[in-house]
C-alpha beads as a LAMMPS data file, in Angstrom:
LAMMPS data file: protein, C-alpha beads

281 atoms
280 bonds

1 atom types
1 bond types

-500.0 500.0 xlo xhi
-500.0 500.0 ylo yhi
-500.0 500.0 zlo zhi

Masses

1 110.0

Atoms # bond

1 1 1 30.538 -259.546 1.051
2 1 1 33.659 -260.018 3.312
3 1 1 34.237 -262.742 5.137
4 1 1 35.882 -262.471 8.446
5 1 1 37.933 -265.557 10.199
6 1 1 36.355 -266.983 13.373
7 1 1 39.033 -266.017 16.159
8 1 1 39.742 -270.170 17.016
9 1 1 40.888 -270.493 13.596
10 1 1 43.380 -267.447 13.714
11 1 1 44.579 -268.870 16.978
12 1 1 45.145 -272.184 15.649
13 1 1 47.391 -270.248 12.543
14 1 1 49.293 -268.283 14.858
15 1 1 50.119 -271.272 17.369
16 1 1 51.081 -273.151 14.222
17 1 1 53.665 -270.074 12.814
18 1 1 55.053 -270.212 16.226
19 1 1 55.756 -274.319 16.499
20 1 1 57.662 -274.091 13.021
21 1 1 59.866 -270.725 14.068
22 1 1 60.981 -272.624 16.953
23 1 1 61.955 -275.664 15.130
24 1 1 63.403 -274.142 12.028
25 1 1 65.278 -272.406 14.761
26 1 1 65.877 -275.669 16.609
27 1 1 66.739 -277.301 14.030
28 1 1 69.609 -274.784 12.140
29 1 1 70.950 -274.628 15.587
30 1 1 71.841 -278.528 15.900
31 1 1 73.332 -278.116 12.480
32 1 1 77.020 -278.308 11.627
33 1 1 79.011 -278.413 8.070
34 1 1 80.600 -281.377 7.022
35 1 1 81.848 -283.141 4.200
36 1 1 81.524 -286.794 2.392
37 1 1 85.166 -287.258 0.902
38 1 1 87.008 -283.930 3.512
39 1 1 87.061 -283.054 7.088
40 1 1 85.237 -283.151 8.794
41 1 1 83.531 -285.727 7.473
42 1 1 79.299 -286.910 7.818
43 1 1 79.194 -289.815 10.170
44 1 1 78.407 -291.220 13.395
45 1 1 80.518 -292.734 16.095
46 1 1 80.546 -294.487 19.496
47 1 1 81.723 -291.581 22.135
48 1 1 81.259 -293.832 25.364
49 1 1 79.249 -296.560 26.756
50 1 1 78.205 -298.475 30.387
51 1 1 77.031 -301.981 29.002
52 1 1 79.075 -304.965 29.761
53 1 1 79.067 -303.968 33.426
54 1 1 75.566 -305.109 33.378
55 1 1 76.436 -308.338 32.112
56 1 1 75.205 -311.248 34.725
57 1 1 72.097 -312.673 36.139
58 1 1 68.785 -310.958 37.208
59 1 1 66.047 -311.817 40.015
60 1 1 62.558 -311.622 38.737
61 1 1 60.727 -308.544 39.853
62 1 1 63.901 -307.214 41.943
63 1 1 66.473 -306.873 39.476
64 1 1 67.349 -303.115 37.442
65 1 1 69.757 -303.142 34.561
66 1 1 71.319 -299.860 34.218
67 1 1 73.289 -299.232 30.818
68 1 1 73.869 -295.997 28.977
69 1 1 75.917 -294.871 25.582
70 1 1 76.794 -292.208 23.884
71 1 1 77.063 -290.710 20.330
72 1 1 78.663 -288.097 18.100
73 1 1 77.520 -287.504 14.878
74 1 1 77.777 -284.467 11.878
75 1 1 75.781 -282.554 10.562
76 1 1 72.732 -283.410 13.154
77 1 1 72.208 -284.980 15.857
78 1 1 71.685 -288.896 15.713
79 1 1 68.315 -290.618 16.939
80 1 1 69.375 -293.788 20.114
81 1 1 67.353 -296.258 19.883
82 1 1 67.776 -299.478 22.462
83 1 1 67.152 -302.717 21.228
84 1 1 66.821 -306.469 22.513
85 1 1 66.825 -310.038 20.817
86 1 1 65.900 -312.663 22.910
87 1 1 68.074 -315.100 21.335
88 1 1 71.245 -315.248 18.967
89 1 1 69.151 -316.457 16.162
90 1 1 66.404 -313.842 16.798
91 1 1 65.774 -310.175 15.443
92 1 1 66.541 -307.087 17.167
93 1 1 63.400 -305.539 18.605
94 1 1 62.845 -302.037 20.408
95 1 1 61.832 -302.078 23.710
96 1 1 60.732 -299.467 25.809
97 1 1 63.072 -299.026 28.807
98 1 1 61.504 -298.403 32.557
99 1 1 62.977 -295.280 32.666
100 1 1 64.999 -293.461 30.069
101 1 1 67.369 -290.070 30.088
102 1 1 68.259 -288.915 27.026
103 1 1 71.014 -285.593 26.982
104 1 1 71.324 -283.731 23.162
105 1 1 73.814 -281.143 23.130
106 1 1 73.751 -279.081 19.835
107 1 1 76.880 -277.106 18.105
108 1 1 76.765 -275.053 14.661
109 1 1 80.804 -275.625 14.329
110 1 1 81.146 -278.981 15.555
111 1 1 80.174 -282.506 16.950
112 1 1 76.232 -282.648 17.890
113 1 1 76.069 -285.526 20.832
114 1 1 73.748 -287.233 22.205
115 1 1 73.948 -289.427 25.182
116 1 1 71.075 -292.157 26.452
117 1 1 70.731 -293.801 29.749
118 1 1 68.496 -296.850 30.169
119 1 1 66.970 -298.392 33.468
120 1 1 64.764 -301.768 32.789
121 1 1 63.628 -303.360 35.761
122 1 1 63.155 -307.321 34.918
123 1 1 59.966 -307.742 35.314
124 1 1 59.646 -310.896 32.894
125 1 1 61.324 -313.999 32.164
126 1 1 61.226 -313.191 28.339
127 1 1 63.724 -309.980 29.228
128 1 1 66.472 -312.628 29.112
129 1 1 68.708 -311.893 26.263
130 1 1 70.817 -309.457 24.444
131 1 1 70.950 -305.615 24.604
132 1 1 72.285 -302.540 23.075
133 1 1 71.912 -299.252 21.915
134 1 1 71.774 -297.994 18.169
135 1 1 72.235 -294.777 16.911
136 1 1 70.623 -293.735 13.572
137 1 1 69.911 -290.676 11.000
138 1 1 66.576 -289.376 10.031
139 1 1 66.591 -291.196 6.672
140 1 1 68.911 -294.307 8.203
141 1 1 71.452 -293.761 5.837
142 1 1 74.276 -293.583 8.673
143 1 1 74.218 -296.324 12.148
144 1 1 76.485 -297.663 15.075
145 1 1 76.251 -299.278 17.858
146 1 1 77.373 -300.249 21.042
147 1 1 78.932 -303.743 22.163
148 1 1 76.271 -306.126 23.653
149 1 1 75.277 -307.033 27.077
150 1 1 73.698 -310.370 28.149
151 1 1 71.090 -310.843 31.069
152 1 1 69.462 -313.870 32.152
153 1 1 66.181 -312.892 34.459
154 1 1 65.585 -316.342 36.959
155 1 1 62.581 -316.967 39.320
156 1 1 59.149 -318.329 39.050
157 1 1 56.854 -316.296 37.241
158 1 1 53.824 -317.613 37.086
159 1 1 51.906 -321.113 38.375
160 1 1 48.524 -321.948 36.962
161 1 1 46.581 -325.152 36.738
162 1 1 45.535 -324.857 32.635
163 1 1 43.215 -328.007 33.157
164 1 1 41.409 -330.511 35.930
165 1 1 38.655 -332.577 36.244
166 1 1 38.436 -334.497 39.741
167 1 1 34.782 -336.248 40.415
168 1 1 34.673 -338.828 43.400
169 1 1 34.592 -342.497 41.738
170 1 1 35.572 -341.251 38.673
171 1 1 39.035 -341.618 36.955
172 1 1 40.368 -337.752 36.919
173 1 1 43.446 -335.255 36.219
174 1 1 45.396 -331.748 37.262
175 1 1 47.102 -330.528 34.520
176 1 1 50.185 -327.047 36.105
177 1 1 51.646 -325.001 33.727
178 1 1 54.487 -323.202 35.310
179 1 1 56.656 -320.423 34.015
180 1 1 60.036 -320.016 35.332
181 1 1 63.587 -319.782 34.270
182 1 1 65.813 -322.194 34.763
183 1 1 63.642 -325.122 33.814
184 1 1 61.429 -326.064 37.200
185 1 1 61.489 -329.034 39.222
186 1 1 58.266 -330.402 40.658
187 1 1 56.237 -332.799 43.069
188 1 1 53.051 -333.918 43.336
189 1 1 52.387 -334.866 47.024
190 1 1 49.453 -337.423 47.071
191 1 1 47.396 -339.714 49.827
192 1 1 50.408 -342.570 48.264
193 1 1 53.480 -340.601 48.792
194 1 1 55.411 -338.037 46.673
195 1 1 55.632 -338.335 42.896
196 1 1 57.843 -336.721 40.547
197 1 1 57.198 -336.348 37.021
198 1 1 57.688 -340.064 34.657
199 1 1 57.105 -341.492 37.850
200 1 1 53.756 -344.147 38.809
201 1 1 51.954 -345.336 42.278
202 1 1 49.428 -347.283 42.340
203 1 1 46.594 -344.498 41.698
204 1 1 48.224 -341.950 40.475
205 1 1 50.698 -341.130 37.751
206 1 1 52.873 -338.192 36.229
207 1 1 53.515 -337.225 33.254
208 1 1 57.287 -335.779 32.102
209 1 1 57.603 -331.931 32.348
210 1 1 57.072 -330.861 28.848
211 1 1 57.306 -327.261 27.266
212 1 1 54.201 -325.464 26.970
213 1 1 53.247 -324.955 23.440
214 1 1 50.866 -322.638 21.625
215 1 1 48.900 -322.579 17.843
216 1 1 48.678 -319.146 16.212
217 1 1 47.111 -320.131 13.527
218 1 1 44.255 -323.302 13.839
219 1 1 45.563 -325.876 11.678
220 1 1 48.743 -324.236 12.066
221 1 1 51.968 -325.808 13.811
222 1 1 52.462 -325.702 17.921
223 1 1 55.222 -323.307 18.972
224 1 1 57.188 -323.070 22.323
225 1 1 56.244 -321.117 24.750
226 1 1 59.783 -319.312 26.379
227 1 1 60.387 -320.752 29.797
228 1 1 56.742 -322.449 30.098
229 1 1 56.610 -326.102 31.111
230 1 1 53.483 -328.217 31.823
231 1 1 52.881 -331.642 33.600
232 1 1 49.833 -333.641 34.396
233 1 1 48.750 -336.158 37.267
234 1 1 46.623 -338.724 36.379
235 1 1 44.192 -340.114 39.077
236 1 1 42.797 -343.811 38.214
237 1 1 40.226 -343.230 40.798
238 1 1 39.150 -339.899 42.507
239 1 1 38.440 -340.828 46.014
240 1 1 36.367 -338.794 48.153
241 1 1 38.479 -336.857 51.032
242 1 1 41.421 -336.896 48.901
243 1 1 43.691 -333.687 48.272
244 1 1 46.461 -333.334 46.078
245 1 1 49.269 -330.916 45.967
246 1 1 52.280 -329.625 43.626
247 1 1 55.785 -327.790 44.697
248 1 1 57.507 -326.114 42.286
249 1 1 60.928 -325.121 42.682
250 1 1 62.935 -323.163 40.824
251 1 1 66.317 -321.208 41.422
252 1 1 65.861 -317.075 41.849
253 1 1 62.958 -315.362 42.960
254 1 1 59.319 -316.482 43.998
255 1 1 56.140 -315.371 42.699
256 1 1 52.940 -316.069 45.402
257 1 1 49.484 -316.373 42.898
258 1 1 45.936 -317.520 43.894
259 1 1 44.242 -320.128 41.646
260 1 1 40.963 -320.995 41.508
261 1 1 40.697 -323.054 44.576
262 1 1 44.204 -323.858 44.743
263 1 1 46.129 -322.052 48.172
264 1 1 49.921 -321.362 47.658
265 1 1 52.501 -321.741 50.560
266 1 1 55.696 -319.361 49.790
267 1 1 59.275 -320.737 51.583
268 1 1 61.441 -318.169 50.176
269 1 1 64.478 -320.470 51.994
270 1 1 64.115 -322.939 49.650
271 1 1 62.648 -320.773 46.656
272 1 1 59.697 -323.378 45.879
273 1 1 55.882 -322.589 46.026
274 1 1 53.293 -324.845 47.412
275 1 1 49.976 -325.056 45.785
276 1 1 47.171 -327.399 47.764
277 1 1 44.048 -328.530 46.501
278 1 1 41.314 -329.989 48.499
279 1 1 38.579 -331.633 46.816
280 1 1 35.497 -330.303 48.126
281 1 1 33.204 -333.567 48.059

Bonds

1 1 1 2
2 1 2 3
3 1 3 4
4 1 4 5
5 1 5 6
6 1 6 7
7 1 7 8
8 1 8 9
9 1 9 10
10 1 10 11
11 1 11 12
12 1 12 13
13 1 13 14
14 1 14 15
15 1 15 16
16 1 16 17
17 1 17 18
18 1 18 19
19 1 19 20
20 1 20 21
21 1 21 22
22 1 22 23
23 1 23 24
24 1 24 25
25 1 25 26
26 1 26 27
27 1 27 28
28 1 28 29
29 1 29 30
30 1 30 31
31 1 31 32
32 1 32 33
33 1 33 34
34 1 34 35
35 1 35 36
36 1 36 37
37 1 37 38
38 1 38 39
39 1 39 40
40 1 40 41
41 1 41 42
42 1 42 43
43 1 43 44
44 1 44 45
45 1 45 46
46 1 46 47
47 1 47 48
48 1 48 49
49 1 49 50
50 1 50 51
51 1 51 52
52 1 52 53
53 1 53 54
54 1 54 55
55 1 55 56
56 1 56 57
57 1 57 58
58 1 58 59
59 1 59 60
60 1 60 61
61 1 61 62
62 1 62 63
63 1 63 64
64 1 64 65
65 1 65 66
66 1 66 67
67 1 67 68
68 1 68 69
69 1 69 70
70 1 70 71
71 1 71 72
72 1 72 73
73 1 73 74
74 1 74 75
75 1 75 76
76 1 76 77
77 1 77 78
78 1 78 79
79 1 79 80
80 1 80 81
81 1 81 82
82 1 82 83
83 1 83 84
84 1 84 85
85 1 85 86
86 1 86 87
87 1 87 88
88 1 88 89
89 1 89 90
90 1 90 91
91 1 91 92
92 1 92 93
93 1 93 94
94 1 94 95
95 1 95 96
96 1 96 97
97 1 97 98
98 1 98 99
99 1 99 100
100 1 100 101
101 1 101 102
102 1 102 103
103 1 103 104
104 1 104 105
105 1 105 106
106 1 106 107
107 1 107 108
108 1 108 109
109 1 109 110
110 1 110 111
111 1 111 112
112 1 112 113
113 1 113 114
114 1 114 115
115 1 115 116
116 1 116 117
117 1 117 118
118 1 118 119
119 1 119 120
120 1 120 121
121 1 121 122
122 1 122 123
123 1 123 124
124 1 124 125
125 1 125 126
126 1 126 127
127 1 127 128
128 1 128 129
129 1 129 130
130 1 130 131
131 1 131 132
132 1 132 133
133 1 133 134
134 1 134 135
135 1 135 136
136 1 136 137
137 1 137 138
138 1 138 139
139 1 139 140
140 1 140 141
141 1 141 142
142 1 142 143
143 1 143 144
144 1 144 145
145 1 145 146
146 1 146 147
147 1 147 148
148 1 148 149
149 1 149 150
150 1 150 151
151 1 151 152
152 1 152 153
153 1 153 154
154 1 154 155
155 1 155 156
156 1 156 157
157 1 157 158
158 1 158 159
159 1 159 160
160 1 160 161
161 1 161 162
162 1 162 163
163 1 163 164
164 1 164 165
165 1 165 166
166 1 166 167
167 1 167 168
168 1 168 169
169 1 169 170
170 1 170 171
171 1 171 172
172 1 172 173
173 1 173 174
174 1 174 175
175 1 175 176
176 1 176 177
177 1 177 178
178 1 178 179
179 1 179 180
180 1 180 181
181 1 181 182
182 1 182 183
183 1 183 184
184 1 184 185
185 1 185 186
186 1 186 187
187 1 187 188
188 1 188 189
189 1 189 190
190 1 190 191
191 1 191 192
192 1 192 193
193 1 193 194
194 1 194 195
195 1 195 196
196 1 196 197
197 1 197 198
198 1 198 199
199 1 199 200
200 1 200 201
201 1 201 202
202 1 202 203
203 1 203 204
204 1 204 205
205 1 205 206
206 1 206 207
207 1 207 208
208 1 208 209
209 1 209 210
210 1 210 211
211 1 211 212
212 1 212 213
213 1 213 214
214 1 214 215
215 1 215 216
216 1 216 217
217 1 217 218
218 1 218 219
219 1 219 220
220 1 220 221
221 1 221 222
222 1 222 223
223 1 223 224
224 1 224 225
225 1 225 226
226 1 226 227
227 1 227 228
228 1 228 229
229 1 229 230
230 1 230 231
231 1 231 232
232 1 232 233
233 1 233 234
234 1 234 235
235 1 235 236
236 1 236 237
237 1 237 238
238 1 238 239
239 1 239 240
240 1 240 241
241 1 241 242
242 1 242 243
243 1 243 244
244 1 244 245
245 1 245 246
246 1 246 247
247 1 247 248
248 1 248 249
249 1 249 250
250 1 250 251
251 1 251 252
252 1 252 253
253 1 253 254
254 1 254 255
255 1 255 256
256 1 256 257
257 1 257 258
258 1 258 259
259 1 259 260
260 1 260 261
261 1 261 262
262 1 262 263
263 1 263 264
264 1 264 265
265 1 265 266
266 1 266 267
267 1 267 268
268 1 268 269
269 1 269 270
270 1 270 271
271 1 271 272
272 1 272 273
273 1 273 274
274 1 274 275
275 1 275 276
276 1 276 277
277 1 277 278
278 1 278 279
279 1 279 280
280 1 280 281
């Protein structure tokens, strides 16, 4: 008996013969001879690049860092990647950039080049650090790279109160974890006056700003937290009718979040944020 092919299936053939014509064409079209020990020789190389230019300091949430490079390579056309390491002691890590243009034009007698333009808007404090662009083969046997650029992203990112406990009569605490870059300063405003962190009154005291740390593994060792601090106010006795408040100022931008019961007052003149608490007793 013959058997006959469903008509999906000999679409799904024919769409399939059609994807690898175009990239076998593709493909010997981005193609150009070269040599290992004659000219022209297999390689890569740096044709241009916009990167130092972007070189400075970012606000959180307003900044854009615009950097682009470009690469000639034989006998295809090389693969940019961007990459970023946070630190000089760190890795280099891809990161996906806001918006990305990438321009391949292909020769079968000469150079194939490639250009890449990146656009990151600095949306987080941890997009401090370096940058660059990499060009690669298929296999990896062949890189370069650009120079580096070096962005610092400043402003207060986040403000959260990570613990409390505040019952009338009772000795009590507020413990603020704040994220921002540089290193915050803070207050705590109290019925007794202002108080800065190290510092006592009679019913209340402050403990030093300290870098927020966190365990990945249970009995495992704390690790830093990038650009997250923490401080607590101790209460010896909760009084009924109290309230208690925190600035935190930092230089660059502001960042305006609800907590819990907390209510934040932004002064963008003086680039601190108010959080009040009122102790509903």
């Amino acid at each position: 008996m013959q058997q006959s092919f469903p008509l999906s299936m000999i679409r799904i053939i024919l769409i399939s013969l059609v994807i690898s014509l175009a990239t076998a064409d593709e493909s010997s079209s981005c193609t150009s001879p070269c040599s290992k020990t004659s000219l022209p020789q297999c390689g890569m190389w740096l044709n241009s690049e916009r990167m130092t230019e972007a070189a400075g300091i970012y606000e959180l949430g307003e900044g854009i860092m615009n950097v682009s490079c470009s690469f000639s390579s034989l006998p295809r056309p090389s693969i940019i990647s961007w990459l970023h390491r946070p630190s000089p002691s760190s890795s280099w890590i891809p990161f996906t950039c806001s918006t990305k243009d990438e321009n391949i034009s292909c020769s079968t007698t000469s150079e194939q080049k490639v250009s890449s333009l990146c656009i990151l808007r600095t949306s987080l404090l941890n997009m401090t650090g370096s940058y660059k662009c990499e060009a690669s083969t298929l296999n990896d046997d062949s890189k370069a790279s650009s120079s580096e650029v070096s962005i610092s992203v400043v402003g207060i990112e986040s403000v959260q109160i990570a613990e409390k406990s505040l019952r009338p009569g009772h000795s009590g605490f507020v413990e603020v974890k704040v994220c921002a870059n540089p290193q915050p300063e803070i207050w705590w405003s109290t019925s007794e006056g202002l108080l800065k962190p190290g510092q006592t009154l009679s019913n209340f005291a402050s403990s030093h700003l300290a870098k927020s740390t966190v365990k990945t593994l249970p009995n495992g060792p704390a690790s830093p937290i990038p650009y997250c601090y923490q401080a607590r106010l101790v209460v010896a006795t909760v009084n009924k009718g109290d309230s208690l408040s925190v600035m935190v100022r930092s230089h660059g931008g502001i960042t305006t979040t609800l907590i819990s019961s907390f209510s934040l007052s932004v002064y963008p003149a003086l680039s601190y944020i108010l959080i009040t608490y009122f102790m509903k007793l």
